[in-house]
C-alpha positions as CSV (number, residue, x, y, z in Angstrom):
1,X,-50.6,193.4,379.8
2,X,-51.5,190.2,380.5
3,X,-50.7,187.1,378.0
4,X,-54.5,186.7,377.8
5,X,-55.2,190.4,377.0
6,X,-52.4,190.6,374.5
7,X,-53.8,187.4,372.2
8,X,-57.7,189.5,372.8
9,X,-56.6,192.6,371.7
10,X,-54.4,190.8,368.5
11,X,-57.7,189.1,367.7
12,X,-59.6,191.9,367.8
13,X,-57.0,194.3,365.5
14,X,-57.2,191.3,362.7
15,X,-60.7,190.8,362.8
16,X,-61.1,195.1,362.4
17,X,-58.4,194.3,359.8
18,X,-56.3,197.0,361.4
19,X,-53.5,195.3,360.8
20,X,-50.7,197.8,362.2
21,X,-52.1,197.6,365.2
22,X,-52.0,193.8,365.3
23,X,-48.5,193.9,364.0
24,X,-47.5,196.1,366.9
25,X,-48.6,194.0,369.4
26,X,-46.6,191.1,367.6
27,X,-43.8,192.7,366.7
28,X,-43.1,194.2,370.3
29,X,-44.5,190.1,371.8
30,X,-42.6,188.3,369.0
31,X,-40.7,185.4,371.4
32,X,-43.7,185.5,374.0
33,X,-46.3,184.8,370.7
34,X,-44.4,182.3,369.2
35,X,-44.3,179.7,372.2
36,X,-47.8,180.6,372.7
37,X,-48.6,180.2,368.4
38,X,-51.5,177.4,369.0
39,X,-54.0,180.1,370.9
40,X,-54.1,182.3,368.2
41,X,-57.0,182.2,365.3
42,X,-56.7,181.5,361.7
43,X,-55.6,185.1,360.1
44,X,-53.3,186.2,363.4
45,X,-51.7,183.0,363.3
46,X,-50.8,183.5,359.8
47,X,-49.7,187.4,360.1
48,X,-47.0,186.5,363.2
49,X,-45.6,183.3,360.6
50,X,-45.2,186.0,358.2
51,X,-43.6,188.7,360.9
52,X,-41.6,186.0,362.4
53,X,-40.2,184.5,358.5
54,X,-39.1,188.4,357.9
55,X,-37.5,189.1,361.1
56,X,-35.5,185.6,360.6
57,X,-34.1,186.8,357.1
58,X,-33.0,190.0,358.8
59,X,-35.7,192.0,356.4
60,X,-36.5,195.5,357.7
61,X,-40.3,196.2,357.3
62,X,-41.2,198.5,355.2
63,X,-42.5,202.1,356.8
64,X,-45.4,204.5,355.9
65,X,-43.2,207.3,354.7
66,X,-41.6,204.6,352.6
67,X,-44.1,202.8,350.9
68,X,-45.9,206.6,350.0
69,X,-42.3,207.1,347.9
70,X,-42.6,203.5,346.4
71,X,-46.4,204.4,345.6
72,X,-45.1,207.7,343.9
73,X,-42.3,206.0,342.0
74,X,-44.7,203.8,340.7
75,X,-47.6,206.7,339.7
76,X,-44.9,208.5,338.1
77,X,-43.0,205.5,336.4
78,X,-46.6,205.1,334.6
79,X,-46.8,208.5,333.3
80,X,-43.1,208.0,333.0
81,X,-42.1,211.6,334.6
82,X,-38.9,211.2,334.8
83,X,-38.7,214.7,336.5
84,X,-40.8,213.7,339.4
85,X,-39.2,210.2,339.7
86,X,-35.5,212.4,339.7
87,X,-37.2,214.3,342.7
88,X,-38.8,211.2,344.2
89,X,-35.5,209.3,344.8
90,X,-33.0,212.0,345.5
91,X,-32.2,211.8,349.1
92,X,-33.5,208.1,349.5
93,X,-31.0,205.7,347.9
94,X,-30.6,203.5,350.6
95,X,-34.6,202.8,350.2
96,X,-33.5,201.8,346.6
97,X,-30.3,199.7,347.5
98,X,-32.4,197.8,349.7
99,X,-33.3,193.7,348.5
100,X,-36.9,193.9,349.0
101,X,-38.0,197.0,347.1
102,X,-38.8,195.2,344.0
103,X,-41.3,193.1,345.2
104,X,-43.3,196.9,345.9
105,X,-42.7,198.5,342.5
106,X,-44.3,197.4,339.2
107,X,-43.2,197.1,336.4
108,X,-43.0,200.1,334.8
109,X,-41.2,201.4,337.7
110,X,-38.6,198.2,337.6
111,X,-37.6,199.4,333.8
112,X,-37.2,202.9,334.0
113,X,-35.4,203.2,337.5
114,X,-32.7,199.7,335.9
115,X,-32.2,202.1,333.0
116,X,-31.8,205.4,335.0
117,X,-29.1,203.0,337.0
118,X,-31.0,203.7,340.3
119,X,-32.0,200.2,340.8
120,X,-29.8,196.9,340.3
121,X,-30.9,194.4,337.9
């Protein structure tokens, strides 16, 4: 793929807002994109500042199958079924130990999984 196709088809995921796709292409072009940062529009521009910030801070990106446990913790942490949060979390501590998983739970969530000792304060 040619430099040229590679900024069309980025443009073209952000403008569809399909924004996986667009991180893709980023995320696989990361040193190419970032010498080349001036031809790329307003929104793409901003989405490989952000992918470049996280991959400087050594922060993993989040996955689907990750952020569907974080959305569950956080439904059940509202109906505050402890049962199903028990369920939820058993098997995927690392997830929890992890720096950036409290910027993706609210705050329901933050209080009861700090007083179930599942997530440091």
């Amino acid at each position: 793929m040619t430099l040229k196709d590679l900024l069309s088809n980025i443009q073209k995921s952000v403008e569809e807002l399909d924004l996986v796709q667009a991180r893709k292409y980023i995320e696989e072009n990361l040193d190419i994109l970032q010498e080349k940062r001036s031809l790329l529009h307003g929104n793409a521009r901003e989405l490989l500042d952000i992918l470049a910030s996280r991959k400087e801070l050594d922060l993993v990106l989040i996955t689907k199958a990750e952020m569907a446990t974080l959305h569950a913790l956080n439904s059940y942490s509202s109906r505050f079924d402890l049962r199903s949060i028990k369920l939820t979390i058993k098997g995927k501590e690392q997830l929890l130990l992890r720096k950036d998983i409290k910027d993706y739970l609210n705050s329901d969530a933050k209080i009861v999984l700090q007083s179930m000792g599942a997530l440091n304060g």
